[in-house]
Kinemage of the C-alpha trace (Angstrom):
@kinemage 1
@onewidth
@group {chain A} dominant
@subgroup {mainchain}
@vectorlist {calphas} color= white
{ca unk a 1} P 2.263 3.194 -18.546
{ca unk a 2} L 6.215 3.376 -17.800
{ca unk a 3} L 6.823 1.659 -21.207
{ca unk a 4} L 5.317 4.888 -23.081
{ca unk a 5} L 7.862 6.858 -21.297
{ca unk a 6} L 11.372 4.851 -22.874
{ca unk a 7} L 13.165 5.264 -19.126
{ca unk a 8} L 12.333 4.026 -15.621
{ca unk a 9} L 11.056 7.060 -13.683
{ca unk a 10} L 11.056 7.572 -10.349
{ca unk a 11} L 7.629 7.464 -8.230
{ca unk a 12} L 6.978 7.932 -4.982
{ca unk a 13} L 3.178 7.009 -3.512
{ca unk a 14} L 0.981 6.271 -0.552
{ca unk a 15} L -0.141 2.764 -1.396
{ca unk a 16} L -3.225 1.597 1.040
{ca unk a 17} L -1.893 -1.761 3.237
{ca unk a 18} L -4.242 -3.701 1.576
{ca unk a 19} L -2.507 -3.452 -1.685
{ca unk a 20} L 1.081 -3.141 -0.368
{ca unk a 21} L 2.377 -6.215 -2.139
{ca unk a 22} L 0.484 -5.845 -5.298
{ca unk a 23} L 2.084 -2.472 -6.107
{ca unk a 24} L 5.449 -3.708 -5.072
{ca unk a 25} L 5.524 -6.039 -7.464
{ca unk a 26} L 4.047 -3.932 -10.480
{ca unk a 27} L 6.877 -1.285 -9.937
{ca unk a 28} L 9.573 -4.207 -9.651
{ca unk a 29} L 7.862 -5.197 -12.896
{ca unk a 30} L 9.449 -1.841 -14.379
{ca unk a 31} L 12.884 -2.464 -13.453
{ca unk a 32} L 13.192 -0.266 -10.091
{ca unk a 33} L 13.872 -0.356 -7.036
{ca unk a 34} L 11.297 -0.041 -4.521
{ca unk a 35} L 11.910 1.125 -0.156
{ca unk a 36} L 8.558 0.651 1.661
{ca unk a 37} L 8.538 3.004 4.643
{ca unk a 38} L 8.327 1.264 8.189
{ca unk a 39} L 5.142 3.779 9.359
{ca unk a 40} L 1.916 4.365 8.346
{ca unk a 41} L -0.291 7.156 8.300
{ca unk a 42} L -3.869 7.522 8.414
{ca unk a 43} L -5.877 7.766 5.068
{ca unk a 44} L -9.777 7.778 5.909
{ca unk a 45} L -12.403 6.317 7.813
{ca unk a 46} L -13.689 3.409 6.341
{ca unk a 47} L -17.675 3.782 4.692
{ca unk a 48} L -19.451 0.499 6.894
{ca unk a 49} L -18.256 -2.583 9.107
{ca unk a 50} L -18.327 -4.773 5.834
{ca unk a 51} L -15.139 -2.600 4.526
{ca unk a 52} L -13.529 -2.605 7.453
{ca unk a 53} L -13.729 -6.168 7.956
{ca unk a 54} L -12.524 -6.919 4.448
{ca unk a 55} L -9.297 -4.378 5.185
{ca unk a 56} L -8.792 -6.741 8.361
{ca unk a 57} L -8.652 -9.813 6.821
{ca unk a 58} L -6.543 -8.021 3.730
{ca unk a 59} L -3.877 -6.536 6.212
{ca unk a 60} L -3.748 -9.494 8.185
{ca unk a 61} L -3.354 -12.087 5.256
{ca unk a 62} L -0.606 -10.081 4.012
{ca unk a 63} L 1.247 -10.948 7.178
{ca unk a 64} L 0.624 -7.096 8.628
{ca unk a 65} L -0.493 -6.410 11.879
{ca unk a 66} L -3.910 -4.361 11.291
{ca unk a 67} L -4.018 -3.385 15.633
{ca unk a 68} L -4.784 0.096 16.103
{ca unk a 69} L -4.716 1.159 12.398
{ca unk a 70} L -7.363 -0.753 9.994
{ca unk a 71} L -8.881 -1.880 13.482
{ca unk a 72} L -9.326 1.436 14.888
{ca unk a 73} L -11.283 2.297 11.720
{ca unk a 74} L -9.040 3.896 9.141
{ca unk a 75} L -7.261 2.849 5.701
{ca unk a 76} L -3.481 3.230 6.321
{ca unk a 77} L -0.910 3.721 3.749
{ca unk a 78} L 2.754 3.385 3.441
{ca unk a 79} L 5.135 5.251 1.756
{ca unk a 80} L 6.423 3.315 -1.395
{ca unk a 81} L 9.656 5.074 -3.417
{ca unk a 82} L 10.978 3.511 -5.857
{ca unk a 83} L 13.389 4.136 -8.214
């Protein structure tokens, strides 16, 4: 995708916890630099109990704290920039 473009381009994107590190890494990939913002904010209510228990586990395994966020019902995202 970047590689069409001949430069590194900034981005800046609300990346759901559960795919924090994933995303990271793919923009590192590129060559830039990437600041994770310390919040999160809300991004919906997930569909059943199955999803929400797989977002747990997800959060949790990636060494995040899912308490009142993924718990509580709702996808959160963080701010990624990079650059």
């Amino acid at each position: 995708m970047f590689t069409a473009i001949g430069r590194p381009v900034p981005v800046a994107a609300f990346v759901l916890r559960t795919h924090d590190g994933p995303i990271s890494r793919r923009l590192r990939s590129y060559g830039l630099s990437v600041e994770r913002a310390a919040t999160t904010q809300p991004q919906r209510r997930f569909t059943d109990h199955g999803e929400q228990e797989r977002a747990v586990a997800t959060v949790t395994a990636c060494g995040e704290d899912p308490t009142g966020k993924e718990s509580a019902g709702y996808f959160h995202t963080r701010l990624h920039l990079a650059r």
